[in-house]
C-alpha positions as CSV (number, residue, x, y, z in Angstrom):
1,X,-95.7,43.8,-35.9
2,X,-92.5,44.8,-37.6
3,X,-91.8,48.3,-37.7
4,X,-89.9,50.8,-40.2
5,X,-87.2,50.7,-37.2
6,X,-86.8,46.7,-37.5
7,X,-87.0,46.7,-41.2
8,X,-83.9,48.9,-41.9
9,X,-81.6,47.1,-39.4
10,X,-83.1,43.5,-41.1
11,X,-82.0,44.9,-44.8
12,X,-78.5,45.9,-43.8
13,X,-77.8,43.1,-41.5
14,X,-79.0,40.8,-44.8
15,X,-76.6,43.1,-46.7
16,X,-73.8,41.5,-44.2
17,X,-71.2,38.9,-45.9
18,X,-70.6,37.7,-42.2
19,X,-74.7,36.9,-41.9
20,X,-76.8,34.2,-43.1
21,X,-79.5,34.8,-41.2
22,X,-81.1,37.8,-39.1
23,X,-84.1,38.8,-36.6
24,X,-84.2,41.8,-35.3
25,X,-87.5,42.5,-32.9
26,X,-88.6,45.8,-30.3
27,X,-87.9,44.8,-26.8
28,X,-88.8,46.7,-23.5
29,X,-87.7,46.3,-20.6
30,X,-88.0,48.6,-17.1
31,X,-90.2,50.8,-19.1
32,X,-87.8,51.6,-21.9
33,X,-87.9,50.3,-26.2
34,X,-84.6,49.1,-28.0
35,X,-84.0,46.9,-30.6
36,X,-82.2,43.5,-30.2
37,X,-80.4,41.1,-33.4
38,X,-80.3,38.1,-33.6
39,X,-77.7,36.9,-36.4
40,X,-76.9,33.4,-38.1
41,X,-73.0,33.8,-39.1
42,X,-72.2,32.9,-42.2
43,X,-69.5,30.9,-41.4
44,X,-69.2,28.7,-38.0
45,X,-66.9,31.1,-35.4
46,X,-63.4,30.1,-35.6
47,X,-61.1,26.9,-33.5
48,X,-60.2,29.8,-31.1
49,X,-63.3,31.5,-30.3
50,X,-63.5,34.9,-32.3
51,X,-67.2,36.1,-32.5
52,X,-68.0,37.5,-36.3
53,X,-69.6,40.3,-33.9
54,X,-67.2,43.0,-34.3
55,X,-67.3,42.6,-38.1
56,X,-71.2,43.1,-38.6
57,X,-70.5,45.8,-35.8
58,X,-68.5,47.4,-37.9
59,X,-70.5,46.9,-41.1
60,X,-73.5,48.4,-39.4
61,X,-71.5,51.4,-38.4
62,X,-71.1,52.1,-42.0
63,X,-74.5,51.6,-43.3
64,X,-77.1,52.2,-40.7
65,X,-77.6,55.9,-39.0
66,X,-76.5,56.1,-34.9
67,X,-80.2,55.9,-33.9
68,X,-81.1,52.8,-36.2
69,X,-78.5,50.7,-34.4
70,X,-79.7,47.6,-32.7
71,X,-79.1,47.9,-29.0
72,X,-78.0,44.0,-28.5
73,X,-76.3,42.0,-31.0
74,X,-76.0,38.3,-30.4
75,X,-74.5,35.8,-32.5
76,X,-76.9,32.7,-32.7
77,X,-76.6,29.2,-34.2
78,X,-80.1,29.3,-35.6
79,X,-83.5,31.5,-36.0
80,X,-86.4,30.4,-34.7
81,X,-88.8,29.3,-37.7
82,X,-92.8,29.5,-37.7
83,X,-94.4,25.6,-38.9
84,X,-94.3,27.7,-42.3
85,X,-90.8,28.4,-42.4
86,X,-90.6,31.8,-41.7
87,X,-88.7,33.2,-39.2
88,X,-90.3,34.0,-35.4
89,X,-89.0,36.9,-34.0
90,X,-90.8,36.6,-31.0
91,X,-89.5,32.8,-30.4
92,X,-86.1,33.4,-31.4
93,X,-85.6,36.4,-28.7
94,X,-87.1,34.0,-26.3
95,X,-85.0,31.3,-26.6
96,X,-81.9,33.3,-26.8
97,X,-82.8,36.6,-24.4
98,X,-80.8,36.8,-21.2
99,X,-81.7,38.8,-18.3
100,X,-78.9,41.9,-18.1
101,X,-78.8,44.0,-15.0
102,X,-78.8,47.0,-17.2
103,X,-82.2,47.5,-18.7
104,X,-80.9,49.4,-22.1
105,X,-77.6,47.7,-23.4
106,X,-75.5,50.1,-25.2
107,X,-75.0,50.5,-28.4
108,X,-75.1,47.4,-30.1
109,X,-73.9,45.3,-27.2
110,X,-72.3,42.3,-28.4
111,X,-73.2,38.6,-26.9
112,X,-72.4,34.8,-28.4
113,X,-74.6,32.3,-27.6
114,X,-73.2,28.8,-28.3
């Protein structure tokens, strides 16, 4: 179930002019909670490659408190959707999770996925 600590990031990462779309889901792994997003640009990256990661890194700096910050960001073509149309948290970070030899990511931890 979604939790005040997923709600916050969601409605700031919405906030985003770089997003279109967002999940953000609880994830534990070696024993340990964090938070992982999962965010639709807005706009398709740019010809040479640039992630819009470091611009909704920076907007979340701004707006979200230290502690609410998502451990993993990555940059997604598309949400996974529910046959109703809304949007599956728990599909989308299994489609797009890779393993990571560090169990906690730092702070929002930035990763495209193509």
């Amino acid at each position: 179930p979604l939790s005040l600590h997923d709600a916050l990031p969601i409605s700031h990462l919405l906030r985003c002019p770089d997003v279109a779309a967002a999940a953000v889901t609880g994830v534990t792994l070696s024993g340990r909670s964090f938070l992982a997003a999962y965010v639709v640009p807005a706009e398709p990256p740019s010809p040479e490659g640039q992630s819009p990661a470091a611009d909704i890194r920076e907007y979340l700096k701004a707006h979200v408190p230290a502690h609410l910050y998502p451990a993993r960001l990555l940059v997604v073509p598309a949400l996974a959707l529910t046959t109703s149309g809304k949007v599956d948290r728990r599909a989308t970070h299994a489609r797009y999770a890779t393993p990571t030899p560090d169990p906690v990511p730092g702070p929002l931890a930035e990763e495209a996925t193509a």
